[in-house]
N, C-alpha and C positions, 0 to 999 in steps of 0.2 A: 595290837595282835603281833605276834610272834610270827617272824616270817618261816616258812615252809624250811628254806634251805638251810636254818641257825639249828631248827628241832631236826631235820634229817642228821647233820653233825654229831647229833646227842645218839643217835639208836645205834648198837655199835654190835656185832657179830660175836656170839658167845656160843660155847658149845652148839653151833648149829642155828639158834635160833637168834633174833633180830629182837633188841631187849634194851633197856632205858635201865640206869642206877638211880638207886632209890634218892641219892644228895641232889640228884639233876632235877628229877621228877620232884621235890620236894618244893626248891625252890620254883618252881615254874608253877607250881602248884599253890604257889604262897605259904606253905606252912614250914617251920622247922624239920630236918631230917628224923629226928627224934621221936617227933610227932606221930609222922606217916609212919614209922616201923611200929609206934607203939599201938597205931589202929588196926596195920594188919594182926599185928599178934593177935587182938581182941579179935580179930574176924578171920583166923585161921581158916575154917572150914572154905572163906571162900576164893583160899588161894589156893589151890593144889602145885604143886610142879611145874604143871605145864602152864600156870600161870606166874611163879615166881621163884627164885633159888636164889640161893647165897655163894655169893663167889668163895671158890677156895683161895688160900695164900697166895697160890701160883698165879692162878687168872687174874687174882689184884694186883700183884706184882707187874707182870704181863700188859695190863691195864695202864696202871699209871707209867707205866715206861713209854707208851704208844704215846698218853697226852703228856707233852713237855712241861704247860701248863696245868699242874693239877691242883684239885680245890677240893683236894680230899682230906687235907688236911694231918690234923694227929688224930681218926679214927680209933676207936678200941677195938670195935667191932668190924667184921666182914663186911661189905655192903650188901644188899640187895639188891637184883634185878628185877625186871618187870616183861613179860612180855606184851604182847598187845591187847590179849585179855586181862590182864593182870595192872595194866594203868587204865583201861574201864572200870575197873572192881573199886579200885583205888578213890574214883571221882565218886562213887557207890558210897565209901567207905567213909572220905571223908566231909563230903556233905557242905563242902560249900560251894556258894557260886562262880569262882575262879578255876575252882579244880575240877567241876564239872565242866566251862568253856575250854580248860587249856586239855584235857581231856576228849575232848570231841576234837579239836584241831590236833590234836597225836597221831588220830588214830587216822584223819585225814590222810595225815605225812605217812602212817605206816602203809596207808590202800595206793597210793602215789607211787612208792618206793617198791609197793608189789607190781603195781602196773608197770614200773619203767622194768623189773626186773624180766617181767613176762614178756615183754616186746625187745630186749637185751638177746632173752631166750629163742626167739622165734628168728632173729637178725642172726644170731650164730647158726642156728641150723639153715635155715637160707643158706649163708654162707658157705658152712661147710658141702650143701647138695651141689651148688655151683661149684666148689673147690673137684670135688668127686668127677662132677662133668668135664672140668676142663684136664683133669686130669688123663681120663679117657679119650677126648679131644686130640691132647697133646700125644697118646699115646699113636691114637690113628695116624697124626698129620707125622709123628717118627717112621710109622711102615710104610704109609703113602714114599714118603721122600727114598728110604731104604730102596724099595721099588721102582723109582725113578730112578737113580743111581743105579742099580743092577741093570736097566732095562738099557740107560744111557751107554755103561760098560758095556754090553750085549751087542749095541748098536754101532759102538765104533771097532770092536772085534770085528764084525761081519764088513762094514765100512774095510778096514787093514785085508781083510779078507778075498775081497772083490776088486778082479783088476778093470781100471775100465776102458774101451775101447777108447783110441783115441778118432776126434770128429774132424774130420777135412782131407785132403787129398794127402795120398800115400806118397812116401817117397821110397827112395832103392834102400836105403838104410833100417826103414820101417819093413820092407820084405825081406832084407836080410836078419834085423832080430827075430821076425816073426818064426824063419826057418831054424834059426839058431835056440829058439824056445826064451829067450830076452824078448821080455812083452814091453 
């Protein structure tokens, strides 16, 4: 069996949706690429769209530039993708015993890669509520401090402000500034 994280490698991001090439699926599937295009043709009806499309020039372009290694060969034709209903149809289509097993483990990898992406999902907005929090946080403990500082300056004004008696016995020099207004 085909381990999880070789088939996660193979589903790759295409116009939006999360889709398998028909040369990957083919062989994984044991049959020739040639094969598999020529059973969906026969069974068009039960590919619509939103089960399978053909890459334009660009996105194959696009494509094989991403994998270094490609094993696409000297192609004639565009490839096909697959979405995740569209390599079920496939196992449907082509009717054997391998491509029905390696088909049920795809679709495994694809509920996996939606689970990780749902809880990826839930982990960023977390994040971001906390980010929001401590922002406000931070904003509070900046006026808190602002206020401490004005209240500190307030305090040493009034301090410079205020003269203070001196504490213990008077001398003649202490009743002479006293009279002279020299505190």
């Amino acid at each position: 069996m085909i381990p999880g994280e070789v088939l996660a490698r193979k589903i790759v991001l295409i116009r939006g949706q999360k889709v398998m090439i028909d040369n990957e699926l083919a062989e994984l599937y044991g049959v020739e690429t040639k094969r598999l295009n020529e059973q969906v043709r026969r069974n068009k009806e039960r590919f619509p769209l939103s089960f399978m499309f053909q890459l334009t020039k660009k996105e194959f372009e696009n494509l094989r530039s991403q994998n270094a290694t490609s094993s696409w060969g000297g192609r004639r034709t565009l490839p096909f993708v697959f979405t995740e209903h569209g390599i079920l149809m496939l196992a449907n289509v082509l009717k054997s015993n391998t491509a029905i097993r390696m088909s049920i483990r795809i679709i495994e990898v694809f509920v996996k890669i939606r689970e990780m992406f749902l809880t990826h999902k839930e982990i960023i907005e977390r994040l971001s509520t906390i980010e929001g929090s401590l922002t406000k946080h931070q904003e509070l403990i900046i006026e808190i401090y602002r206020y401490l500082q004005q209240f500190e300056e307030e305090k040493k004004m009034q301090a410079d402000q205020i003269q203070r008696k001196r504490i213990g016995y008077k001398t003649r020099e202490d009743e002479r500034s006293k009279k002279s207004g020299n505190h």
